[in-house]
C-alpha positions in Angstrom: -35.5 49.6 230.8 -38.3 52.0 229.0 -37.2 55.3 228.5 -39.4 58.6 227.9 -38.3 60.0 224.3 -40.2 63.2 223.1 -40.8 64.6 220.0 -41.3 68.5 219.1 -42.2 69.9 216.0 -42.9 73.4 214.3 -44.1 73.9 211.3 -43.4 77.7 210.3 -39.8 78.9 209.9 -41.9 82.2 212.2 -42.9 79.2 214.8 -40.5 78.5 218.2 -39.6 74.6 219.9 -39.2 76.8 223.0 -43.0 75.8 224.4 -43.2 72.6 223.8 -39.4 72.1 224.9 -40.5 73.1 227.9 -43.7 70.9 228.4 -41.4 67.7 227.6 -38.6 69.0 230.1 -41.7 68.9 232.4 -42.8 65.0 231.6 -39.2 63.5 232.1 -37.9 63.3 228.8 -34.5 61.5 228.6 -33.8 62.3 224.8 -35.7 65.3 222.4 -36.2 64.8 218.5 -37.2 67.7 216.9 -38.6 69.1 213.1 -38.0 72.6 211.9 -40.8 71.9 208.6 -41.7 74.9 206.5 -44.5 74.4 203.8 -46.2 71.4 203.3 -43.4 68.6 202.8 -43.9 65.3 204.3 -40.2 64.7 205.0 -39.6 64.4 208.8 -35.9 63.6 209.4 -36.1 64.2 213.1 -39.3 62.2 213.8 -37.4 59.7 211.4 -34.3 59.3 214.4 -37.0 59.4 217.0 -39.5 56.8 215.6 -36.1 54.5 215.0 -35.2 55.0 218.6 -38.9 54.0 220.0 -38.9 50.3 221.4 -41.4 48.4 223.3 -42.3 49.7 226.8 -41.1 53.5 226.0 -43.3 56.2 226.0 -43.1 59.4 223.6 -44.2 62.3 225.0 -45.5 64.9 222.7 -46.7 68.3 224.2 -49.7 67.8 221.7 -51.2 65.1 220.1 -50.9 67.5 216.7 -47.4 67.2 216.5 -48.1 63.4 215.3 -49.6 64.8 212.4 -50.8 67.2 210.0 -54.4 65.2 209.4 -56.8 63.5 211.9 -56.1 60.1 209.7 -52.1 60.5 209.9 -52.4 60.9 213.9 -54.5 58.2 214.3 -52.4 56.4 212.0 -49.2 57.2 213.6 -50.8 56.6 217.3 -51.8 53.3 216.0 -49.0 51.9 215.0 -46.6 52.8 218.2 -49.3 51.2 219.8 -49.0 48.5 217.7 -45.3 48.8 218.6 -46.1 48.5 222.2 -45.1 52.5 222.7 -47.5 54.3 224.8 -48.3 57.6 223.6 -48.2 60.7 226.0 -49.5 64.1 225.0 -49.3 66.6 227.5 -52.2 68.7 227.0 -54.6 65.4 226.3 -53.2 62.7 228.7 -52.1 59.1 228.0 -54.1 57.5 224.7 -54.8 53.9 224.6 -55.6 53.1 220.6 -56.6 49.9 221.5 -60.0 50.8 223.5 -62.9 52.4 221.8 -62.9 55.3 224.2 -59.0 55.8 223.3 -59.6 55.8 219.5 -62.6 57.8 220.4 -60.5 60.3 222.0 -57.6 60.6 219.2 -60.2 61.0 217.0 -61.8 64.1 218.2 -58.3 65.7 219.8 -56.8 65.3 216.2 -60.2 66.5 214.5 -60.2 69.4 217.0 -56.9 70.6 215.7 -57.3 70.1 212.5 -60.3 72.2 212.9 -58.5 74.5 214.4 -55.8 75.0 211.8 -58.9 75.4 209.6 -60.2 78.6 211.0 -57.2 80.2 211.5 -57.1 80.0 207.4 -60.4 80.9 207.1 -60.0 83.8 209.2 -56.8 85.4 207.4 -58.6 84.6 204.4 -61.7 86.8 206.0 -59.1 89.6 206.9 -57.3 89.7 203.9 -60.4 90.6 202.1 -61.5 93.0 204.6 -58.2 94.8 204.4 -58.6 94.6 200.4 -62.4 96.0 200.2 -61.3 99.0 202.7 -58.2 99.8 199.9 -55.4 98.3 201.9 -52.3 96.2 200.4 -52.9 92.8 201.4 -50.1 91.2 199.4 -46.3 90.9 200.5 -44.5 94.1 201.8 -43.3 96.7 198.6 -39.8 96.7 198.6 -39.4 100.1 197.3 -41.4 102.8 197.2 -41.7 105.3 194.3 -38.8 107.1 195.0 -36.2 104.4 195.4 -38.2 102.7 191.9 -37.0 105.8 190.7 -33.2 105.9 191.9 -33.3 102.2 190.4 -34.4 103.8 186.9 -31.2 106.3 187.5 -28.9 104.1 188.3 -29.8 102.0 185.7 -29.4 104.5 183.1 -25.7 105.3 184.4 -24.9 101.3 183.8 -25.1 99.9 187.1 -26.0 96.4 187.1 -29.4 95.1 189.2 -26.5 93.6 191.7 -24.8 97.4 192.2 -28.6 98.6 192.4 -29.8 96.3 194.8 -26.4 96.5 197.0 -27.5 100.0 196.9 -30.8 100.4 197.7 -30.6 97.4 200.0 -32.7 94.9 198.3 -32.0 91.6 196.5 -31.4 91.8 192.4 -34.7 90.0 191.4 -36.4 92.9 193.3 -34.6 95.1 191.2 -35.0 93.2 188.1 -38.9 93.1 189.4 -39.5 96.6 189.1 -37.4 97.4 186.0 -39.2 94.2 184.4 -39.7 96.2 181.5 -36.5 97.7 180.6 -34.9 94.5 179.3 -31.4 96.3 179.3 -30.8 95.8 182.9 -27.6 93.5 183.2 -27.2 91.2 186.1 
């Protein structure tokens, strides 16, 4: 009997499963794998227990085909060899793809290249509005942890011998903060 295994992944610890939970609840999932990846790692423990689960005649459903991959060449890939594997490939939002026909290869190609594309301009465009935000004066960098005045109750507390772990308890911030901005007063003490 072929079951219908899916396969979810975000890539951002900011990023939800919730949507694309849903869209496999919707194609009649009987088992979900899913991948929590931050950064850029290539380790994918959850698509590792779904892939090992995968026999002939099953189908994974994926709500989109860029879940298979970060690159055009490592969803093709990827698509290719279930296929090979005699599992069909679903993806919700592009339909059933069939690797082994020119107008199937055809179409993973230009799905993946479309969201790699995509992925693309959303860099270029946080690029573009980081350096807007930079040429009108703006802070474009992470959040300041403290502002002058608490820089300045860090300096006090310093000189009455608390350590950077008292000062950060205190002014709610992490010691390496604190050791941060009092990087050049080598007396503070952890």
């Amino acid at each position: 009997m072929s079951d219908i295994i899916g396969y979810a992944r975000v890539s951002t610890t900011r990023q939800n499963l919730d949507r694309q939970l849903d869209a496999l609840a919707g194609m009649g999932v009987t088992r979900v794998f899913t991948d929590k990846v931050t950064g850029r790692p290539m380790a994918r423990p959850g698509w590792e227990d779904c892939r090992s689960h995968l026999r002939r005649g099953d189908t994974l459903a994926v709500e989109n085909l860029d879940r298979l991959g970060r690159s055009t060449l490592e969803v093709i890939g990827t698509v290719k060899e279930l296929a090979d594997d005699g599992i069909i490939v679903h993806a919700k939002q592009q339909g059933r793809l069939d690797p082994s026909t020119a107008t199937g290869r055809l179409m993973i190609s230009m799905f993946s290249m479309f969201a790699e594309f995509e992925v693309g301009l959303k860099a270029e465009r946080a690029a573009a509005a980081r350096e807007a935000a930079a040429a009108r004066g703006k802070y474009t960098g992470r959040p300041k942890k403290l502002g002058a005045d608490a820089a300045d109750l860090a300096r006090d507390y310093k000189a009455k011998g608390l350590t950077a772990a008292e000062i950060g308890k205190k002014l709610k911030v992490s010691r390496a903060t604190v050791y941060r901005y009092l990087a050049d007063d080598a007396q503070v003490t952890a």
